[in-house]
LUMROBA-788176 format. One record per residue (C-alpha): residue number from 0; y, x, z negated; residue in one letter. Coordinates in pm, 1 decimal, decimal comma, padded with zeros to 6 digits. Layout:
BEGIN
   selo      north       east         up   kepa
    NUM          Y          X          Z      A
...
This chain:
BEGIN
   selo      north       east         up   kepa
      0   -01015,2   -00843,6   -00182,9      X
      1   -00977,2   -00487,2   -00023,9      X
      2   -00616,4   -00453,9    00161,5      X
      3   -00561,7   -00132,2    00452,9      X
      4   -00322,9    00097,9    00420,5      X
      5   -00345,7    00284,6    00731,4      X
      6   -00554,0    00021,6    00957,2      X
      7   -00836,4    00199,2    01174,6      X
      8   -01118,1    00012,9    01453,5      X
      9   -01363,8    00260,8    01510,2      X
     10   -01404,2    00287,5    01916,2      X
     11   -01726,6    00043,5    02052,5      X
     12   -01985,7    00311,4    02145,1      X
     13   -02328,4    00196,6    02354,7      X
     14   -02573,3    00374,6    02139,8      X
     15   -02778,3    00267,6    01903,5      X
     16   -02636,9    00265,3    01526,5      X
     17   -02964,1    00407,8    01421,6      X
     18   -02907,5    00774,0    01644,3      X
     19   -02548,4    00816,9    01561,0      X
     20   -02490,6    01123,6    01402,5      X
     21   -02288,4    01114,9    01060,1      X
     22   -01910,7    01169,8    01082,6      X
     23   -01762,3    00928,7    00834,2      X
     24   -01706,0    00954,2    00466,7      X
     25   -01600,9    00678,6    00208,1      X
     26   -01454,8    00865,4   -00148,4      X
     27   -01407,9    00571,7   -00383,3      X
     28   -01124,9    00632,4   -00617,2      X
     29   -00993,5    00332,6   -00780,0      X
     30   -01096,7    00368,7   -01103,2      X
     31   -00863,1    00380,7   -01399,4      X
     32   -00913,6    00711,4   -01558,1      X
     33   -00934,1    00518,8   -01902,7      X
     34   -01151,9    00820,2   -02062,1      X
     35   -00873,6    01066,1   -02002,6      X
     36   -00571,0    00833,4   -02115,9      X
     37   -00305,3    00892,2   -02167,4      X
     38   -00268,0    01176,4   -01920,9      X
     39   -00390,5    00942,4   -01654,0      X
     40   -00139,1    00636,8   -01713,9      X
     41    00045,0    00741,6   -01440,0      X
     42   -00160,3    01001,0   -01260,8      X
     43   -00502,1    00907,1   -01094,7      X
     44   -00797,1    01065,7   -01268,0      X
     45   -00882,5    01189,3   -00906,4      X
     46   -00558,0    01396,9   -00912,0      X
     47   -00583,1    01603,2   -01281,2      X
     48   -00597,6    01954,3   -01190,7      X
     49   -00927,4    02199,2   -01172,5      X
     50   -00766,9    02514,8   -01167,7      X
     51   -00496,9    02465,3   -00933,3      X
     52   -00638,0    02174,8   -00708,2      X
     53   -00696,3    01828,1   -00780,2      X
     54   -01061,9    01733,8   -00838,2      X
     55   -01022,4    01470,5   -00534,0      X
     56   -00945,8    01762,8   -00300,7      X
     57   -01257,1    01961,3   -00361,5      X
     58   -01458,2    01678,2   -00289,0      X
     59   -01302,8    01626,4    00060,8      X
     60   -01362,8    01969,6    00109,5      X
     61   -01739,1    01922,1    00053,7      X
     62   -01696,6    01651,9    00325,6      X
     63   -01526,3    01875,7    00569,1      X
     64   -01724,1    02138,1    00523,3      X
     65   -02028,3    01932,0    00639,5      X
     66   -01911,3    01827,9    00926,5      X
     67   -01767,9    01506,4    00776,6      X
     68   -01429,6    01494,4    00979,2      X
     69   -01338,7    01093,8    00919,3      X
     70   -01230,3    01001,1    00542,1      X
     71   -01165,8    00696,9    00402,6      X
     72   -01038,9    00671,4    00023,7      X
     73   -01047,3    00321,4   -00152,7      X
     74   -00817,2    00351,0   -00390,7      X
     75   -00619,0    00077,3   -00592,6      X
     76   -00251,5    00063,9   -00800,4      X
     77   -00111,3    00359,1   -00919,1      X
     78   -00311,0    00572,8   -00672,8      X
     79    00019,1    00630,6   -00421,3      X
     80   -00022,9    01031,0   -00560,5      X
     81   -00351,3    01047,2   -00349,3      X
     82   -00236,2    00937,3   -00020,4      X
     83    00075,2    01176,2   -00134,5      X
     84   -00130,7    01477,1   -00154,0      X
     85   -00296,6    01461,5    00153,1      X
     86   -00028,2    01409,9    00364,8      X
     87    00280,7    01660,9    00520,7      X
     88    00551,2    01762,3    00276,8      X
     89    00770,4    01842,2    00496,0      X
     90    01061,4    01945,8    00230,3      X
     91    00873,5    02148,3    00025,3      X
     92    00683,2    02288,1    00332,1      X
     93    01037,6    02391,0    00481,2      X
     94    01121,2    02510,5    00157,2      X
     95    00844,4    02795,8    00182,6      X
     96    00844,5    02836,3    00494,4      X
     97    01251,0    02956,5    00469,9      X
     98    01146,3    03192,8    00181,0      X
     99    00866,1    03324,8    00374,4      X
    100    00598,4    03226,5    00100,2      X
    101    00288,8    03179,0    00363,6      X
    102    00023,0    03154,1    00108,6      X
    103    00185,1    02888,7   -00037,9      X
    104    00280,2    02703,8    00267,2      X
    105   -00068,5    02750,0    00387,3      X
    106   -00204,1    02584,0    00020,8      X
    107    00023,8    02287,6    00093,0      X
    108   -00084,6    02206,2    00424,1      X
    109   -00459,6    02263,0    00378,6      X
    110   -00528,5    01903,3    00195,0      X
    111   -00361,6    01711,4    00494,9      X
    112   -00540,4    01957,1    00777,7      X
    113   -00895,8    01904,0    00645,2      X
    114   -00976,4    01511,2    00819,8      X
    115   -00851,5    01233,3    00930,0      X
    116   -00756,6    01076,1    00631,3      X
    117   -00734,5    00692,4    00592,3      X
    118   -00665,0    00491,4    00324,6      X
    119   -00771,5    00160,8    00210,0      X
    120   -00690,7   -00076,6   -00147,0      X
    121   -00974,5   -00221,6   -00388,3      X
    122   -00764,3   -00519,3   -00481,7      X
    123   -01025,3   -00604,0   -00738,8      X
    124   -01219,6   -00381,2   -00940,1      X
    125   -01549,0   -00531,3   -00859,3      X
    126   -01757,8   -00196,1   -00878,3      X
    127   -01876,6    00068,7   -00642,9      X
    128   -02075,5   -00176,9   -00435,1      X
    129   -01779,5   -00391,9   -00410,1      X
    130   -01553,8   -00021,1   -00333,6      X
    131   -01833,3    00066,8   -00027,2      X
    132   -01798,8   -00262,8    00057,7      X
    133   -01424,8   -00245,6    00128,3      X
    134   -01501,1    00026,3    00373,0      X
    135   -01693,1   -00193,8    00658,5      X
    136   -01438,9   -00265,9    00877,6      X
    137   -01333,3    00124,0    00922,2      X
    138   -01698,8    00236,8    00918,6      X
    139   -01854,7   -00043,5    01184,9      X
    140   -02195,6   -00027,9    01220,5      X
    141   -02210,3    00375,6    01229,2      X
    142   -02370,7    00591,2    00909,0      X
    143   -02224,2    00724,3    00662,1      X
    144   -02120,8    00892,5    00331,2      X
    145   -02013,7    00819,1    00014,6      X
    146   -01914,2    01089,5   -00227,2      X
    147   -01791,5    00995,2   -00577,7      X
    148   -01476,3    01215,1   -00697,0      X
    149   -01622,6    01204,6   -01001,6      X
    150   -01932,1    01448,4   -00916,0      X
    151   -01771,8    01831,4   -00804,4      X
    152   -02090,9    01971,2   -00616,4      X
    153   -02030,9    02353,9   -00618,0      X
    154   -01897,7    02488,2   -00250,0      X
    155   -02160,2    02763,3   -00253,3      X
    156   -02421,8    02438,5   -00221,9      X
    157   -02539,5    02289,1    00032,1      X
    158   -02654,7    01961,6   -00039,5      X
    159   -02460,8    01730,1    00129,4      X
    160   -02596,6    01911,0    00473,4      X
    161   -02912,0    01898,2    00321,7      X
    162   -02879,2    01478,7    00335,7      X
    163   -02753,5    01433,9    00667,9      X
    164   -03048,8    01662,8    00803,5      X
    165   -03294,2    01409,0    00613,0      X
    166   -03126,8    01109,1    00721,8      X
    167   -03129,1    01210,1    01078,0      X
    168   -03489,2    01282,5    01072,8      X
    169   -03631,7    01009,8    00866,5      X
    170   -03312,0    00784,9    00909,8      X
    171   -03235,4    00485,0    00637,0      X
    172   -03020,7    00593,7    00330,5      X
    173   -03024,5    00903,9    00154,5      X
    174   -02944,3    00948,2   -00217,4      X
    175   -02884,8    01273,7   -00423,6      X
    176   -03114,1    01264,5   -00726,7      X
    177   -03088,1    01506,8   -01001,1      X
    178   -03356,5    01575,5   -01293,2      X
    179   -03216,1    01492,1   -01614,2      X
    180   -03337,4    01440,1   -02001,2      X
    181   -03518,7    01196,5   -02060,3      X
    182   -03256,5    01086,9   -02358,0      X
    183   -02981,7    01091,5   -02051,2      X
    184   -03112,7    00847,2   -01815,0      X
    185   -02946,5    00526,3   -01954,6      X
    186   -02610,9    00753,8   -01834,5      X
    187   -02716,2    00687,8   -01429,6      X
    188   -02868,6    00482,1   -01213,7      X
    189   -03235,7    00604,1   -01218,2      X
    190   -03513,1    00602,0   -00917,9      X
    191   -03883,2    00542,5   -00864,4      X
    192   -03985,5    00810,8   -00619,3      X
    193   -04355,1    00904,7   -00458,2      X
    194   -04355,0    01213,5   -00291,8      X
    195   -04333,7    01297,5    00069,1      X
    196   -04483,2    01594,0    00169,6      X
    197   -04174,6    01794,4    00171,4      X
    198   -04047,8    01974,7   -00074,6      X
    199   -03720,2    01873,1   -00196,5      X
    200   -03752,7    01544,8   -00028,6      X
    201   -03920,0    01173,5   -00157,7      X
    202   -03904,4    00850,4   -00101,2      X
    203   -03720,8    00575,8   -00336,3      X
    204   -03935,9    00304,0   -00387,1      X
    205   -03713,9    00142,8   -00680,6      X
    206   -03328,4    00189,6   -00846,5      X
    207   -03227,6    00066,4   -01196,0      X
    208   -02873,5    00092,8   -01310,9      X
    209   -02840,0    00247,8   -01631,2      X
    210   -03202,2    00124,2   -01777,2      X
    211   -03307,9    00222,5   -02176,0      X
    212   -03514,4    00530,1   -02190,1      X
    213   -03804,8    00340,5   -02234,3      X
    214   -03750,9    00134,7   -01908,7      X
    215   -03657,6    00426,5   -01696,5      X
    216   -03888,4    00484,3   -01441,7      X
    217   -03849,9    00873,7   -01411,1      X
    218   -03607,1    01121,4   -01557,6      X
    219   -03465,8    01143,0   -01152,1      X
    220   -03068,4    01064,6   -01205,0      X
    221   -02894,3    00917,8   -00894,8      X
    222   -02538,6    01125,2   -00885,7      X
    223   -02287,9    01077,0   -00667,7      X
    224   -02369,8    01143,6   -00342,6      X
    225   -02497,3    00914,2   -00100,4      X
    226   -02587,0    00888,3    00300,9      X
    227   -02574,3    00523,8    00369,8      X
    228   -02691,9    00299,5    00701,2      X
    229   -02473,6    00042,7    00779,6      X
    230   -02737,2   -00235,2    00697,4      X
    231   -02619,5   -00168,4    00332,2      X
    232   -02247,1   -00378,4    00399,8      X
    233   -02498,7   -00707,1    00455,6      X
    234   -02702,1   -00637,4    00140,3      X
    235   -02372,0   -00586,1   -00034,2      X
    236   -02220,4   -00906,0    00094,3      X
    237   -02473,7   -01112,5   -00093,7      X
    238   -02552,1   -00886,5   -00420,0      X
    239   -02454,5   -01097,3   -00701,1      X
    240   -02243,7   -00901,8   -01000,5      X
    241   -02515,3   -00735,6   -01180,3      X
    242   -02427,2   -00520,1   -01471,4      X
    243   -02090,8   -00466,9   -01667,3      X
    244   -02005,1   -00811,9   -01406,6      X
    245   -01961,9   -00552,6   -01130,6      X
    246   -02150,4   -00530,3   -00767,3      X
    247   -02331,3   -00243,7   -00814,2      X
    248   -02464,0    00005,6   -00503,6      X
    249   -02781,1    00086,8   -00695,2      X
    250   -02855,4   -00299,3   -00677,8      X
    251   -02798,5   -00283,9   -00302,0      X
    252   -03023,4   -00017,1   -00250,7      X
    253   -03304,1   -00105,2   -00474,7      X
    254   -03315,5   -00418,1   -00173,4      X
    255   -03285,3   -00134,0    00122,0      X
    256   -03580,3    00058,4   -00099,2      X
    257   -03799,2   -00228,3   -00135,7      X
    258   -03797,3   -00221,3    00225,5      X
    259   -03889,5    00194,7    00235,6      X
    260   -03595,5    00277,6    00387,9      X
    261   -03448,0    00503,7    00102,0      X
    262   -03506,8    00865,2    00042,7      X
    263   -03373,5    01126,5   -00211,3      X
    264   -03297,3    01456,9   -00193,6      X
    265   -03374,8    01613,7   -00499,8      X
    266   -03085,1    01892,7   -00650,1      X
    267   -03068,2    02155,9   -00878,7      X
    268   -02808,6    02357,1   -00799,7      X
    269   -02455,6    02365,3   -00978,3      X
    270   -02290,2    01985,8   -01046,5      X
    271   -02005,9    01954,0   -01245,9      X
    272   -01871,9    01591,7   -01431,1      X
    273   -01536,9    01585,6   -01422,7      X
    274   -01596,4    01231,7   -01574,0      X
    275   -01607,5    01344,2   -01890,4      X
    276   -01347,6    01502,4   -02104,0      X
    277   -01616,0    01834,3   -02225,4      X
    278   -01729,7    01924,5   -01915,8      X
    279   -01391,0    01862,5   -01720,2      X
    280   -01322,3    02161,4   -01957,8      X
    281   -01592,7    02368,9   -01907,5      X
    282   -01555,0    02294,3   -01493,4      X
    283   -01190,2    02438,6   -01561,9      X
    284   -01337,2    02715,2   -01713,6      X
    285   -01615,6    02839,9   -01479,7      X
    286   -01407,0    02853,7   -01188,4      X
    287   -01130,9    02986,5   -01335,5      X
    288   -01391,7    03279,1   -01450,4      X
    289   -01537,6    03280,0   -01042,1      X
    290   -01182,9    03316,9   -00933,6      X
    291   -01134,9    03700,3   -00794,1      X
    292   -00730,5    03646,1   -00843,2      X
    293   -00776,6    03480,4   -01188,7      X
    294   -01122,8    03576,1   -01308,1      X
    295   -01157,8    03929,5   -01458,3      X
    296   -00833,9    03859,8   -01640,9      X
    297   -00893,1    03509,4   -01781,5      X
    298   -01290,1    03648,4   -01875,0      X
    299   -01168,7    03925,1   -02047,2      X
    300   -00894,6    03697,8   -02235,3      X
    301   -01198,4    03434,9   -02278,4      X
    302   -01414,0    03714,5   -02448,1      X
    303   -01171,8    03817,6   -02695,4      X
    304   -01077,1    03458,6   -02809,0      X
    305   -01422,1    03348,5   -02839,7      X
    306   -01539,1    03666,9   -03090,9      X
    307   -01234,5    03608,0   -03297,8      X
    308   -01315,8    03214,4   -03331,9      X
    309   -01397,7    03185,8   -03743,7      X
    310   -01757,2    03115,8   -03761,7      X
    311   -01644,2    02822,2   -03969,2      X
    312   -01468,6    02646,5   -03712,6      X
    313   -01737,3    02595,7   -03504,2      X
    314   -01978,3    02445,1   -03757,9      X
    315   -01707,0    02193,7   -03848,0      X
    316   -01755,8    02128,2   -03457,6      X
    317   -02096,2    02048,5   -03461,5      X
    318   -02052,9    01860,3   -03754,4      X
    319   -01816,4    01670,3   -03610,8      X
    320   -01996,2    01599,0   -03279,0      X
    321   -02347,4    01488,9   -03466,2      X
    322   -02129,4    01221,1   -03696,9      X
């Protein structure tokens, strides 16, 4: 059961589902955060810190930046910091604005001045499918995206852009699909792709969640970003639980792709996992490097603590790791 927070009908429109550009977004975050407990017991995953924004906030900020200017976040329990952060503090926003502290001020009204922001429960963690699902009554029968807080795409990128330009010209969904090793693919849901002619762009002819190296059918990962048509909320009402007991997307799109209405947009730029523990690090890291106000300080500090690491140390690392 999915319960609104902030109720929305989207207006009745006379034209055609199919030529509607894209201008709503769906960011799933109920999840529990149970790799990165205990920190998030009481803080969503979504909202630990890269640098000095939440990962959640980058991600609408990919939206926005595409042109994406309608947001809807299914969230669950616990998640009340979300719908916090991207809404008018209007204490602390007095507060700096009587000490004359502008660029402050200015970082603490950006989240709630990028969309309209809307907000809707999971009552049931019953997977992503069952998370896009919860979004039908706010999307209607219009496109749309769904980005994963999960998966930071790099703002110097432009791949979201690059979906909505192949779903308005070849229409269908659109998934993001990202080359991985071999030994990785049992990590993602996985596609069967023929090519199209264009480079950059094929066609999905098949999706497997999470299949054994040996059963993948290519090393191309899905990751998570995704430019749905609306036909995927009736293919999602009847997908049965598939694996792990949850309704997964890649089973509802495996039906759409059987059909040849699925195409991926294949990306190699910069991704980074904020999923998991290492390379939530290492995301802290690069940006804080990238930073102009926190960068040739941090590097230099970086530098200097990395030469005097005992060589040691690090081999009791790997040996660590490979047990």
């Amino acid at each position: 059961m999915c319960r609104m927070i902030a109720p929305h009908s989207p207006s009745p429109s006379p034209v055609p589902a199919s030529a509607r550009p894209v201008r709503k977004a769906v960011v799933p975050a109920a999840g529990l955060g149970t790799r990165f407990l205990p920190a998030t017991k009481a803080t969503p995953k979504e909202m630990l810190p890269v640098v000095d924004k939440p990962a959640i906030q980058y991600v609408v900020e990919e939206a926005a930046k595409a042109g994406l200017d309608d947001i809807l976040m299914v969230t669950g329990r616990h998640k009340r910091a979300i719908e916090d952060h991207f809404d008018h503090a209007f204490e602390l926003e007095q507060a700096l604005a009587a000490k004359g502290d502008t660029v402050r001020l200015d970082a603490v009204r950006d989240p709630a001045r990028l969309a309209d922001i809307h907000h809707i429960r999971q009552g049931d963690p019953l997977g992503l499918g069952h998370a896009v699902l919860c979004a039908r009554h706010h999307v209607g029968d219009q496109p749309f995206a769904v980005l994963l807080g999960d998966d930071l795409i790099d703002a110097r990128e432009t791949l979201l852009s690059r979906m909505l330009d192949v779903r308005d010209r070849y229409q269908g969904s659109v998934v993001a699909l990202m080359e991985v090793d071999p030994s990785q693919v049992h990590l993602y849901g996985c596609a069967a792709v023929e090519a199209t002619g264009e480079d950059g762009v094929v066609r999905v002819t098949g999706l497997v969640e999470k299949p054994a190296q040996e059963h993948a059918p290519s090393n191309y990962a899905v990751i998570g970003r995704y430019v749905l048509d609306p036909r995927v909320f009736d293919v999602l009402e009847r997908t049965a639980p598939g694996r792990g007991g949850e309704i997964q997307l890649t089973d509802a799109l495996q039906e759409l792709a059987a059909g040849g209405t699925v195409h991926g947009v294949v990306f190699d730029g910069l991704r980074y996992d904020t999923g998991d523990k290492g390379d939530y690090l290492r995301t802290v890291v690069r940006l804080a490097c990238e930073r102009p106000d926190l960068g040739p300080e941090f590097t230099a500090w970086l530098r200097e603590f990395v030469a005097a690491l005992p060589e040691e140390e690090g081999a009791g690392r790997e040996e660590s790791r490979a047990a």
